[in-house]
C-alpha positions as CSV (number, residue, x, y, z in Angstrom):
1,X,78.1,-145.4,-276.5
2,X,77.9,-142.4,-278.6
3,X,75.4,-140.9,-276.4
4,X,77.6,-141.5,-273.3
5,X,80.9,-139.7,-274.9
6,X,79.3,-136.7,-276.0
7,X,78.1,-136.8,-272.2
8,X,81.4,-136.9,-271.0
9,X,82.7,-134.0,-273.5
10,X,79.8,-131.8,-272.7
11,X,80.6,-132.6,-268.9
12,X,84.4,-131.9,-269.4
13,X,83.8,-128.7,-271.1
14,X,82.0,-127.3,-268.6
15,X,84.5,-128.1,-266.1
16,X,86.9,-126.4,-268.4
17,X,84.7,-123.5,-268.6
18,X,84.1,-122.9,-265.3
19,X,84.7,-120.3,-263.0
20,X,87.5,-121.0,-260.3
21,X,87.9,-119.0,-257.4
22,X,91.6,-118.1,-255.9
23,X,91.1,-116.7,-252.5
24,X,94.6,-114.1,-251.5
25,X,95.4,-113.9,-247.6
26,X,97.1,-110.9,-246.4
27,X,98.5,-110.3,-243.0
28,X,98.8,-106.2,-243.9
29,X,96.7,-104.4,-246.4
30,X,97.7,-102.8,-249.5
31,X,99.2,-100.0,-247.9
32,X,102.2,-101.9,-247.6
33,X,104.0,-101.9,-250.9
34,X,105.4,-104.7,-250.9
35,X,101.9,-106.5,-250.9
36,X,100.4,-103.9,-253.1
37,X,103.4,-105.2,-255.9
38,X,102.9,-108.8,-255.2
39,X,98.9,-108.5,-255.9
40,X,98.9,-106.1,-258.1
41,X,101.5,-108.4,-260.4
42,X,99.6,-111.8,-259.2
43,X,96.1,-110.5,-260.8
44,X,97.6,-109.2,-264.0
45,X,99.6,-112.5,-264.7
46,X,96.6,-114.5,-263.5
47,X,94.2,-112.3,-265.9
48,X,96.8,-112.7,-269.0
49,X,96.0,-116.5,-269.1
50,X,92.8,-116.9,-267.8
51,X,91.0,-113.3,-268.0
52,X,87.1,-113.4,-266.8
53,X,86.9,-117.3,-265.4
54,X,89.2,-116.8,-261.8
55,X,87.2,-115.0,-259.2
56,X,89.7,-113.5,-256.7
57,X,88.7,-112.5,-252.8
58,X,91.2,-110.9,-250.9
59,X,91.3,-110.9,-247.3
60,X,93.6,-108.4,-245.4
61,X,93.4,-110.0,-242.2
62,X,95.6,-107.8,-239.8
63,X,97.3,-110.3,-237.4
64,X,100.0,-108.6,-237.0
65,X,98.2,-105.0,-235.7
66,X,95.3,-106.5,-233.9
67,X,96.6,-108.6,-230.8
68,X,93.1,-109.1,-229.3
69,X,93.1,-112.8,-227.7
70,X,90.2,-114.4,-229.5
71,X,90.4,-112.2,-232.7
72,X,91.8,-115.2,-234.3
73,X,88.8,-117.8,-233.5
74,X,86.2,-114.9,-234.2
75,X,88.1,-114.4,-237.7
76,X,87.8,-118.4,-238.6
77,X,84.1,-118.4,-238.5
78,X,83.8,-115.4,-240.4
79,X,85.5,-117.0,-243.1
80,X,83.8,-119.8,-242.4
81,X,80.2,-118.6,-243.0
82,X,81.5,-116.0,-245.5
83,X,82.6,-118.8,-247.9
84,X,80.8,-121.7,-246.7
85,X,78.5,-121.6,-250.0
86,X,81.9,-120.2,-252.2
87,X,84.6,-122.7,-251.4
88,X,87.7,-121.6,-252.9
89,X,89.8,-124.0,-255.6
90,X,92.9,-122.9,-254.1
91,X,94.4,-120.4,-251.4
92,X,97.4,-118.2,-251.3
93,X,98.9,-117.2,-248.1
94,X,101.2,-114.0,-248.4
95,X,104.0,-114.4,-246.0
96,X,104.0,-116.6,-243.1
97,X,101.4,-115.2,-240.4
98,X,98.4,-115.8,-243.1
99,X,100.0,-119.2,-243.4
100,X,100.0,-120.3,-239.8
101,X,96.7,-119.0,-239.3
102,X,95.4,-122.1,-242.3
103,X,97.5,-124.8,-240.7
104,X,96.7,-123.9,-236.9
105,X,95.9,-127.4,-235.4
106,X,92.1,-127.7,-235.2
107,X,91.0,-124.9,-237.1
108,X,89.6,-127.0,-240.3
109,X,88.5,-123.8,-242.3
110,X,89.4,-125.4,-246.1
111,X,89.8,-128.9,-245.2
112,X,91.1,-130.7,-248.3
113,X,91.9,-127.0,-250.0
114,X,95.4,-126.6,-252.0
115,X,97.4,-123.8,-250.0
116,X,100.1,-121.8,-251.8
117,X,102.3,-120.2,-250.0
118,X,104.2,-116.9,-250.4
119,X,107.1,-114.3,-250.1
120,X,108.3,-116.7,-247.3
121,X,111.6,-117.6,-246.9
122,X,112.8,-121.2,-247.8
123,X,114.0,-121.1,-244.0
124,X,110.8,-120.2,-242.5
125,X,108.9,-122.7,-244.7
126,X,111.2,-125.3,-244.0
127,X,111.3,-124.9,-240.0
128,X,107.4,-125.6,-240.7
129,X,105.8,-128.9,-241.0
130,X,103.4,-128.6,-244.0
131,X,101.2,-130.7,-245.4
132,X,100.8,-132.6,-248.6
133,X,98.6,-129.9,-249.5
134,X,100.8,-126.9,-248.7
135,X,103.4,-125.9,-251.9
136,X,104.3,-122.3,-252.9
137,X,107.2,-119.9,-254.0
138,X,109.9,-119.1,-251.3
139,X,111.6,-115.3,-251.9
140,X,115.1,-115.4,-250.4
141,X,115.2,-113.0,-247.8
142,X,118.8,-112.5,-247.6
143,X,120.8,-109.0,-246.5
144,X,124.1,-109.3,-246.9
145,X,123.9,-108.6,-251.0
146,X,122.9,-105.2,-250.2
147,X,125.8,-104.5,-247.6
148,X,128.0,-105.7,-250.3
149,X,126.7,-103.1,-252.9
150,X,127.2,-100.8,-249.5
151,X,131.3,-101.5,-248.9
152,X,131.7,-101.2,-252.9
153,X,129.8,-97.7,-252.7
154,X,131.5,-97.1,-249.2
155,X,134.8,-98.9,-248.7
156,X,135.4,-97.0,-245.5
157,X,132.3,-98.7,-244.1
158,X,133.4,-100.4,-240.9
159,X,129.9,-100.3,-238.8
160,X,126.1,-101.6,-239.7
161,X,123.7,-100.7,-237.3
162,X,120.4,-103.6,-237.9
163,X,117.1,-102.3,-237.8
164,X,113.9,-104.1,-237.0
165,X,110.7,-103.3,-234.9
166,X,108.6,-105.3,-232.3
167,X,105.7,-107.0,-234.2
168,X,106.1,-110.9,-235.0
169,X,107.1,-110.3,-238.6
170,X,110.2,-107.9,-237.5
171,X,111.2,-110.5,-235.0
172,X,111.4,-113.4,-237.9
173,X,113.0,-111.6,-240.2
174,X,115.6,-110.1,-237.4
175,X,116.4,-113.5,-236.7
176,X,116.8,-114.3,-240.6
177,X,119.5,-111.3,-240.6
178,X,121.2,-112.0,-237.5
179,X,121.5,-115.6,-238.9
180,X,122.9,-114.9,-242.2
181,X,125.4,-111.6,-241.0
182,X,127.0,-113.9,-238.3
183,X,129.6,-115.3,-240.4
184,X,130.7,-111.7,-241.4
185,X,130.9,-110.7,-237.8
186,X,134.8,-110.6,-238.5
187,X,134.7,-107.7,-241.6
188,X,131.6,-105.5,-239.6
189,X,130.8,-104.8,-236.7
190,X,126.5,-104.8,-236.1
191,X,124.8,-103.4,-233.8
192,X,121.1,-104.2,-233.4
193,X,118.9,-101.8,-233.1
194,X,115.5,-103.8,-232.7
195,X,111.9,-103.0,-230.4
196,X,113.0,-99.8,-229.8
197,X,110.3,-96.8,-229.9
198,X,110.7,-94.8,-232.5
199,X,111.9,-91.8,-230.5
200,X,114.9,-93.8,-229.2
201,X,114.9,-95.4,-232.5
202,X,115.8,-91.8,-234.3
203,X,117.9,-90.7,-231.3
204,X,120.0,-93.5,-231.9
205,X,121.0,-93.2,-235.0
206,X,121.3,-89.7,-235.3
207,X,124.2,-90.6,-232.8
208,X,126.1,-93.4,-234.9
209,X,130.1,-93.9,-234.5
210,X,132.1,-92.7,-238.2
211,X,132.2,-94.9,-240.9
212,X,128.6,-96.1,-240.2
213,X,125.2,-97.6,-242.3
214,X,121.9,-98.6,-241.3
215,X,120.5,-101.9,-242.8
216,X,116.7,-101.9,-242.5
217,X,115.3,-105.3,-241.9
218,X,111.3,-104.6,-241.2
219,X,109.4,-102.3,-238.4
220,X,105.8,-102.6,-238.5
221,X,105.6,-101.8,-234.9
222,X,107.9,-99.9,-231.9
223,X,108.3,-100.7,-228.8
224,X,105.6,-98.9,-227.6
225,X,102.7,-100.9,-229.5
226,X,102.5,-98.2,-231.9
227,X,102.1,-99.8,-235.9
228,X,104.0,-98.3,-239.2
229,X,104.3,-98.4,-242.7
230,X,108.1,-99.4,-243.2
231,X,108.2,-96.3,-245.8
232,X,107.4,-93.9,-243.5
233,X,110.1,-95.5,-241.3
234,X,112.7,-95.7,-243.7
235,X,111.4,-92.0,-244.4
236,X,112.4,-90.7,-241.1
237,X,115.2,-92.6,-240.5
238,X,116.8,-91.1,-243.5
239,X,115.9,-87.9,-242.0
240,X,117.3,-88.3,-238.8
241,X,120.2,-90.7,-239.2
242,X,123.5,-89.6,-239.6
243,X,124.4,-92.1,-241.9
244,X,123.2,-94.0,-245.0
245,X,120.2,-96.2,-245.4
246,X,120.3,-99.3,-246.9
247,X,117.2,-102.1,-247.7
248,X,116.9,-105.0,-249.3
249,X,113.3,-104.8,-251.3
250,X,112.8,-102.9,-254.5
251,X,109.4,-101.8,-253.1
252,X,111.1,-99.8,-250.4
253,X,113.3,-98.2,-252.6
254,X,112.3,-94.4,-253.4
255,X,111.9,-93.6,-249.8
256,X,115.0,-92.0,-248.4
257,X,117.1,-95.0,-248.9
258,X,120.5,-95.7,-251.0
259,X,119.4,-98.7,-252.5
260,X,121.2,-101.9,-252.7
261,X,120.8,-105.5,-253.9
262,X,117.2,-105.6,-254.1
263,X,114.6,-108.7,-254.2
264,X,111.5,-108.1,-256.2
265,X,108.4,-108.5,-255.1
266,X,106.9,-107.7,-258.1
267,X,108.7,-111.1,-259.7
268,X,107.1,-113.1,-256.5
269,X,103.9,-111.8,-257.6
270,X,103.7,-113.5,-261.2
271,X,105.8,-116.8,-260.3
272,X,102.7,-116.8,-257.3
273,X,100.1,-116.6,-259.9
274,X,102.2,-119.2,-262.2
275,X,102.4,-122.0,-259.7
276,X,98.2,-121.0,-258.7
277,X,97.5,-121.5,-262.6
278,X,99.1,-125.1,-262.5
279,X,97.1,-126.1,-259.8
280,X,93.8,-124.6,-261.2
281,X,94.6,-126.5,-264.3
282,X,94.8,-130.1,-262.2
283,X,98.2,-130.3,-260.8
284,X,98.5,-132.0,-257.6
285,X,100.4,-129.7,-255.4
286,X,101.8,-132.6,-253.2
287,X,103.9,-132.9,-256.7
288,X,105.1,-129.8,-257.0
289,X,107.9,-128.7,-254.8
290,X,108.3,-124.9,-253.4
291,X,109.4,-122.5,-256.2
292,X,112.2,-120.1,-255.7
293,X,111.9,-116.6,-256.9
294,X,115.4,-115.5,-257.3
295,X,115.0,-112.3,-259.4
296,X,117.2,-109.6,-257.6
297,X,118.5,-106.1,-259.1
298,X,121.0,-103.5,-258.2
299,X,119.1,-100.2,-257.7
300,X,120.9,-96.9,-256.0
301,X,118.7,-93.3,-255.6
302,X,120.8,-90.8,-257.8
303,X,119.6,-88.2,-254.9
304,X,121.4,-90.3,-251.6
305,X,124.2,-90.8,-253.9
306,X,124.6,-87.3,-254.0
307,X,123.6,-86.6,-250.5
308,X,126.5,-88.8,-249.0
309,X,129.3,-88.0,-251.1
310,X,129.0,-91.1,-253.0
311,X,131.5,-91.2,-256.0
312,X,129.7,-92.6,-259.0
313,X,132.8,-94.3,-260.2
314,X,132.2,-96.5,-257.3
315,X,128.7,-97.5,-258.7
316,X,129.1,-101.4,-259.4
317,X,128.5,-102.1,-263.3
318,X,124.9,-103.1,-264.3
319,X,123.5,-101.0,-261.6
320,X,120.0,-99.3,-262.4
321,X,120.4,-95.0,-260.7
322,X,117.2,-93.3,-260.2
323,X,116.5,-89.7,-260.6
324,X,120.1,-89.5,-261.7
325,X,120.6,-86.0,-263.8
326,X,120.6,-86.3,-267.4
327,X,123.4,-84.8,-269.5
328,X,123.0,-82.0,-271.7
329,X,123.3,-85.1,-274.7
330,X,120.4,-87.4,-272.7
331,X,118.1,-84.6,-271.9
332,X,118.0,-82.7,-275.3
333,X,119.0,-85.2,-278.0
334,X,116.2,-85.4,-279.9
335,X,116.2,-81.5,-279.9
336,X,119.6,-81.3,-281.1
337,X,119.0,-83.7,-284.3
338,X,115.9,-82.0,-284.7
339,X,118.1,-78.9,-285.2
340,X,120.7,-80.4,-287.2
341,X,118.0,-82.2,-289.1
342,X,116.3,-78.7,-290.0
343,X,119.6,-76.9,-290.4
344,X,120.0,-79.3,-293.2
345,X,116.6,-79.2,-294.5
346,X,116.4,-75.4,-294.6
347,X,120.0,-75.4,-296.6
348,X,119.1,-78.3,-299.4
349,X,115.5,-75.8,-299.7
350,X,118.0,-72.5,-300.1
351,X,120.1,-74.4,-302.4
352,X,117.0,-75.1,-304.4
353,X,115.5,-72.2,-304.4
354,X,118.8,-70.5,-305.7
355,X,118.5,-72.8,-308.8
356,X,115.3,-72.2,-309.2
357,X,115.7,-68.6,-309.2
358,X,118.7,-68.7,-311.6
359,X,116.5,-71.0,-314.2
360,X,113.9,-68.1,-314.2
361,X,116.5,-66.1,-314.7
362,X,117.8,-67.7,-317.7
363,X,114.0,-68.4,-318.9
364,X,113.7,-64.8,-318.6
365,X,116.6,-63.7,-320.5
366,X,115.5,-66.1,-323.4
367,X,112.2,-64.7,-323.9
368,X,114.0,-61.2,-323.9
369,X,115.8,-62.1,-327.2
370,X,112.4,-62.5,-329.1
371,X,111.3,-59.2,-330.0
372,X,108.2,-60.2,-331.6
373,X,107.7,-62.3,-328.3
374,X,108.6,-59.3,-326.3
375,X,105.9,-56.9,-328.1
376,X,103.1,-59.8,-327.7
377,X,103.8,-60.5,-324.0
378,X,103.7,-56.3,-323.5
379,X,99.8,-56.2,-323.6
380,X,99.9,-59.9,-321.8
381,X,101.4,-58.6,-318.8
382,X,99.7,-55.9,-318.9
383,X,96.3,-57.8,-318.6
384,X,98.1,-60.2,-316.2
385,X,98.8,-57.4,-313.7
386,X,95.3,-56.2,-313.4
387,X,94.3,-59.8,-312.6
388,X,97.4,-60.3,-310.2
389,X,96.4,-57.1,-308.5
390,X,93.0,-57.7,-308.3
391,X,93.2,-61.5,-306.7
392,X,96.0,-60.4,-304.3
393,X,95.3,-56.6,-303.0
394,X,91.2,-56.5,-303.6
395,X,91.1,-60.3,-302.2
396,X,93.4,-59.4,-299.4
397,X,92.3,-56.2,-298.4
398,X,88.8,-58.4,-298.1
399,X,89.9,-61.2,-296.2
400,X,91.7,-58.4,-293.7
401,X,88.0,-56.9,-293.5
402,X,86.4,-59.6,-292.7
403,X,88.8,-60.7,-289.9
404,X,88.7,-57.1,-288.4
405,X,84.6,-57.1,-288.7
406,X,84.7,-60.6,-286.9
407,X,87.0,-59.1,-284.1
408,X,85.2,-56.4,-283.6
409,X,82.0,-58.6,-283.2
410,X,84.0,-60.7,-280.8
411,X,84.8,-57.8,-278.7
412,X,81.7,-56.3,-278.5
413,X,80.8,-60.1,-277.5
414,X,83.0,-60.3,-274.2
415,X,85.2,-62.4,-276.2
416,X,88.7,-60.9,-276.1
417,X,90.8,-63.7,-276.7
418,X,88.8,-64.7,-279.8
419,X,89.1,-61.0,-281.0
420,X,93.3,-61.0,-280.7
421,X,93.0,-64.5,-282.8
422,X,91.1,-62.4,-285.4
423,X,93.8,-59.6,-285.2
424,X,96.2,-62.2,-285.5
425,X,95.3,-63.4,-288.6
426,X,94.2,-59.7,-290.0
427,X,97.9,-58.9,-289.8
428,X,99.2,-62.0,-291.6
429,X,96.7,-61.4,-294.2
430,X,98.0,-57.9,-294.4
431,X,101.9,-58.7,-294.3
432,X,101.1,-61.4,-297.1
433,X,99.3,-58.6,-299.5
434,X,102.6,-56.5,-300.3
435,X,104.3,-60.3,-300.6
436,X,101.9,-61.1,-303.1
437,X,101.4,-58.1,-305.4
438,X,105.3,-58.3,-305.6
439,X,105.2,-61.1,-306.8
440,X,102.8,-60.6,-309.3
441,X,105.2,-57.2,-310.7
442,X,107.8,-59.8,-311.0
443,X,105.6,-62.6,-312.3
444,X,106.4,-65.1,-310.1
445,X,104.0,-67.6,-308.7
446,X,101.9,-67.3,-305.8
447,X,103.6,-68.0,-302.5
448,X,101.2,-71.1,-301.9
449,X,102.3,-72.8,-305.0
450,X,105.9,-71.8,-304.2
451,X,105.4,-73.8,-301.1
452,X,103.6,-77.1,-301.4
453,X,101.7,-79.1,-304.1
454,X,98.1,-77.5,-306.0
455,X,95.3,-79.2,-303.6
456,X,97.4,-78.1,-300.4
457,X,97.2,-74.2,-301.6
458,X,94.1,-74.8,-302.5
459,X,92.7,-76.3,-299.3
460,X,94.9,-74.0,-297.5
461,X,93.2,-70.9,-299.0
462,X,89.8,-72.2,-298.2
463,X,90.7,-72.4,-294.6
464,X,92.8,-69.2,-294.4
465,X,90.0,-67.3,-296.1
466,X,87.0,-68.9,-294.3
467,X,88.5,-68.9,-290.7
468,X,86.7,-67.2,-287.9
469,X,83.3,-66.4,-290.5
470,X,80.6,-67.4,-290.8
471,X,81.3,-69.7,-294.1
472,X,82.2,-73.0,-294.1
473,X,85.1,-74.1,-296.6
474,X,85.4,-77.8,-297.7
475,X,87.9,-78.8,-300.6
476,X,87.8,-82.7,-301.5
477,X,89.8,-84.5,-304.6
478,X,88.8,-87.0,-307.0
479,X,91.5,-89.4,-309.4
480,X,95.1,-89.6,-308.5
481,X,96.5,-86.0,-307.9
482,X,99.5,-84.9,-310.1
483,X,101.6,-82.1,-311.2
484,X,100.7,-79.2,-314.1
485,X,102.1,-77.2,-315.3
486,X,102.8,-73.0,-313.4
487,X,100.1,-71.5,-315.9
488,X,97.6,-74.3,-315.0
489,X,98.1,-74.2,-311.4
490,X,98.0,-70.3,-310.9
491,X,95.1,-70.0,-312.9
492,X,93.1,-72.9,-310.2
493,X,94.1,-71.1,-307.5
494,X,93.5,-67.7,-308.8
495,X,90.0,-68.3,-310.0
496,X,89.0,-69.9,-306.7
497,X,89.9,-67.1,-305.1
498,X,88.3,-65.1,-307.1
499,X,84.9,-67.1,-306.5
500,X,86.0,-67.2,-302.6
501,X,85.9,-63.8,-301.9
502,X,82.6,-63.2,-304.0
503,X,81.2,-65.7,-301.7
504,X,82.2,-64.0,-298.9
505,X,81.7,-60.2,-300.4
506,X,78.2,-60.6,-302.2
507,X,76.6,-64.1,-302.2
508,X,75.9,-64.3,-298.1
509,X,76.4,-68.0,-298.6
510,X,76.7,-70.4,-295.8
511,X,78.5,-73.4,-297.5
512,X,81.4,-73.2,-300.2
513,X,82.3,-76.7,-302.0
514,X,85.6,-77.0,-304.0
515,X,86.2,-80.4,-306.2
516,X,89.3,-80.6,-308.2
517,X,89.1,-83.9,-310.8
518,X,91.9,-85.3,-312.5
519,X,91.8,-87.7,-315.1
520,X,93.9,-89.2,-318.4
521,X,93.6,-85.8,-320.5
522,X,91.9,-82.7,-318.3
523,X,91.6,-81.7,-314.5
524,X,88.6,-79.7,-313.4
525,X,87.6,-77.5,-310.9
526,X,83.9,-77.4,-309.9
527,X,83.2,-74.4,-307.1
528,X,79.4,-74.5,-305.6
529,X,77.6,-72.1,-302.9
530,X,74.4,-71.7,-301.4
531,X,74.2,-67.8,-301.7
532,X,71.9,-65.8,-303.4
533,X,73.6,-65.9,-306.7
534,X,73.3,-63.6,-309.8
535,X,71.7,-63.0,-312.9
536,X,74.4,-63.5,-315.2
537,X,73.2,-61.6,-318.4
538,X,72.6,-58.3,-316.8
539,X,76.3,-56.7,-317.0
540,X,79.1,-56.5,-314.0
541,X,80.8,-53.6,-312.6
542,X,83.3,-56.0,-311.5
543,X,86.7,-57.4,-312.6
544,X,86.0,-60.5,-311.3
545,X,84.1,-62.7,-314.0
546,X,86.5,-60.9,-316.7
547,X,89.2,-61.8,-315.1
548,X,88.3,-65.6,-314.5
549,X,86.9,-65.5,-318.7
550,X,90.7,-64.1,-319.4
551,X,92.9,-66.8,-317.0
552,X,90.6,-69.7,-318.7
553,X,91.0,-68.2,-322.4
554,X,94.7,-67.9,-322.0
555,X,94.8,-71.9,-321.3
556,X,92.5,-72.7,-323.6
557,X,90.3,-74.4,-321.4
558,X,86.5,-74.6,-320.6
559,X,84.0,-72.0,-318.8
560,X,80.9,-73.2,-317.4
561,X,78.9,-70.5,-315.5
562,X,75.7,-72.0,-313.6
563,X,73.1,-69.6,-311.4
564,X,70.3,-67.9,-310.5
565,X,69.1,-65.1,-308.4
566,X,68.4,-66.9,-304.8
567,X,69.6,-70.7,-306.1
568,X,73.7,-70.2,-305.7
569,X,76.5,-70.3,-307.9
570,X,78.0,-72.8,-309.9
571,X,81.6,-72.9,-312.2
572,X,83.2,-75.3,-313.6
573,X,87.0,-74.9,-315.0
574,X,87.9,-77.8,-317.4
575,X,91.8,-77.5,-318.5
576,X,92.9,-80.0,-321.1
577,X,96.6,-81.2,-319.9
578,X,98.0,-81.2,-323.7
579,X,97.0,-77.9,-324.1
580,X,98.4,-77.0,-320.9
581,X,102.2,-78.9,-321.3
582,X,102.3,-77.1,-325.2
583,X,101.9,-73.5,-323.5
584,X,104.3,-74.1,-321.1
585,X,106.9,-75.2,-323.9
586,X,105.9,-72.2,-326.1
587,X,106.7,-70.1,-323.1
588,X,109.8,-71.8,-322.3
């Protein structure tokens, strides 16, 4: 017995597992748009449920267009030997010519197949006798909805002139129209304009009496034989008529037409692929009655509005407009809170920088009244000047060098636009020199400290500096970044720019490594190259390595000086935080 159920359970997984096959039957092909909606939305709601086990074949079997006498018979066994070893689980028929073509007596393609019907009216598929087989989902083809939306827009409106072409289709839904706008006969007066060719088509209503509208019903095909995509009818009618189009199907909407009260073939499209998933799931669809697909909007084009006269106060509440012109509010909202939201910004930041001026002001002032304070920090800012002015005007002068070298290079390469990127940033290098060494006369921090947190200037100056040559820059953190004190942060970003440019000037290095370490009592900053280092006991014309010596001896901190000629440079700065928070409140 045991044996036996896990049979059956193996059995009825694989059943459950299987792959099911939904065969789609078109009349048109996707050209049309209203077919194109109703697939497209079919296989995506089919797909959200049962993605990768429902094979779907499509057939676009042209009934309508090709009028050959046995096309019919020759397109049965086609089908027949196409699927005969791929029977489908179920079948949906797309409007009513696909349909008719399943139940024609004595055709037997799918015997014993589940059919669902689609996009059909309930009037159509009840003057049809269907078998036990046979459900589906009706869309309510109805008109007057949309002539209503038309007399609200257009109260004046006292004539409708009914369009509809020659083919089968145009004639069955002509007849639903004429059926449903008889018992309005005594508020409008219609005129149908139906199996006309399309040159007597556009003459004639280019010629309509005042107070006029055109309700498009469906023309696949003129008078003369000739077939069309309704767009491109409604397209030229628009053109030509002298009055407004109106249409009842959202898919038509967008092509010269007003608009109206629109059914959605989009919404037939899932609630299709809805009742198709019940069946594949083991529903019996002689239990399930037709489905009605009600979903209807109001949808106007902004640009026939406009064309006609239309008064938008007349626009009936809940109505969606297309392409209707945005106000100045609509179209640049965001722009304007943008700018009130950086107007604001900018004054809290001016507001702050005022106070912060007028504290250095007042710190200032107080270390003015110590004369014995005043006389020490003489020969202090002396030394702190030389420094300043070497890591702003030397190191800036070098960075401009190297950017007028590299577009020099660039234009001798054929590379002009790279070359005015160079002499871009050449001339902010140069506008930021006189910046800086002001700064430095007035002893006030460097700009990239004035302007964002230590390891942003310092990864900032890595990339300004290293930009368009040939050395690459990277800057990485370890432990939880926080705030020191001005003394301790200038000196970090002065001494790696110090070791920058020496990188740059001297070393030929390829790679330059920045780490900056925090942890419970120092922060360090280790600076690495590949260059072709130095020998560091034979003596330095430069002010560099005194400079750097001076800036760590005034913090108290740590000096480690690692290299060799051809092995790179290392230093490490070590700044104990104590030492760095008791300076601050000796300056202070």
């Amino acid at each position: 017995m045991l044996l036996t159920l896990l049979a059956f359970a193996q059995i009825g997984m694989a059943r459950a597992n299987a792959t099911k096959t939904v065969l789609l039957l078109y009349d048109g092909g996707r050209e049309f748009s209203g077919i194109a909606m109703i697939d497209r939305n079919f296989e995506s709601t089919l797909n959200d449920v049962v993605s990768n086990r429902v094979t779907i074949f499509r057939e676009y079997m042209d009934l309508t267009r090709i009028r050959q006498t046995n096309y019919e018979p020759v397109l049965r066994d086609f089908y027949r030997f196409k699927y005969a070893n791929s029977k489908p689980d179920v079948i949906v028929a797309v409007r009513d010519r696909p349909l008719d073509f399943l139940l024609k007596p004595g055709g037997d393609l799918f015997p014993g197949v589940p059919i669902v019907s689609s996009a059909m009216d309930l009037r159509q598929v009840k003057s049809r006798k269907l078998p036990a087989t046979v459900t589906g989902v009706s869309l309510p083809l109805t008109f007057w909805p949309s002539l209503a939306v038309a007399r609200q827009l257009q109260p004046e409106i006292e004539n409708v002139a009914v369009v509809s072409g020659a083919s089968p289709n145009d004639h069955a839904l002509e007849m639903l129209a004429r059926n449903e706008l008889r018992e309005h006969e005594k508020e409008l007066n219609f005129t149908y304009l139906s199996g006309l060719s399309m040159e007597e088509l556009l003459h004639r209503v280019g010629k309509l009496p005042p107070h006029s509208v055109i309700l498009f019903v469906l023309v696949t095909q003129d008078g003369d034989g000739r077939s069309f995509m309704p767009h491109d009818v409604i397209a030229k009618l628009s053109a030509a008529a002298n009055a407004p189009v109106y249409i009842f199907a959202d898919n038509w909407l967008d092509c010269g037409a007003i608009g109206g009260d629109l059914i959605s073939a989009a919404e037939c499209g899932k609630e299709t692929a809805r009742l198709t998933l019940r069946i594949l799931h083991g529903e019996n669809p002689a239990s399930i009655p037709f489905v009605d697909s009600p979903a209807r909007v109001k949808m106007l084009d902004a640009r026939e509005l406009q064309r006609w006269n239309i008064r938008s106060a007349n626009i009936p509440p809940g109505t969606i407009v297309l392409h209707r012109e945005l106000t100045v509010w609509e179209a640049y909202r965001w722009r304007i809170l943008g700018g009130i939201t950086l107007i604001i910004l900018q004054s809290i930041l001016i507001v702050a920088l005022l106070l912060h001026r007028k504290r250095r002001r007042m710190a200032e002032e107080n270390l003015r009244i110590s004369e014995a304070q005043r006389k020490a920090a003489v020969l202090e800012e002396r030394n702190r000047m030389a420094r300043d002015i070497h890591d702003t005007l030397a190191q800036g002068f070098t960075g401009v060098i190297f950017q007028l070298e590299a577009a020099k290079n660039a234009s001798v390469n054929g590379a002009p636009s790279e070359a005015d990127e160079h002499m871009q940033r050449a001339s902010e290098l140069a506008r930021q020199s006189p910046g800086e060494a002001r700064r430095s006369v007035k002893a006030l921090r460097p700009e990239a400290l004035e302007q964002g947190e230590l390891c942003a200037a310092l990864r900032g100056l890595i990339q300004q500096t290293t930009t368009g040559t040939s050395l690459r820059g990277e800057f990485t953190t370890q432990g939880q970044p926080r705030k020191l004190s001005p003394i301790g942060e200038d000196t970090l970003l002065r001494i790696l720019q110090e070791c920058l440019t020496n990188a740059l000037k001297h070393s030929g290095a390829k790679v330059f490594r920045a780490t900056l370490s925090f942890d419970a009592k120092a922060v360090s900053l280790k600076l690495e190259d590949d260059g072709i280092g130095f020998d560091p006991l034979r003596r330095h014309d430069g002010f560099g390595l005194l400079g750097i010596r001076e800036r760590v001896n005034q913090t108290e901190g740590e000096l480690v000086i690692a290299t060799e000629p051809g092995n790179g440079t290392r230093i490490c700065v070590t700044l104990i935080t104590s030492e760095l928070d008791a300076t601050t409140q000796g300056q202070s």
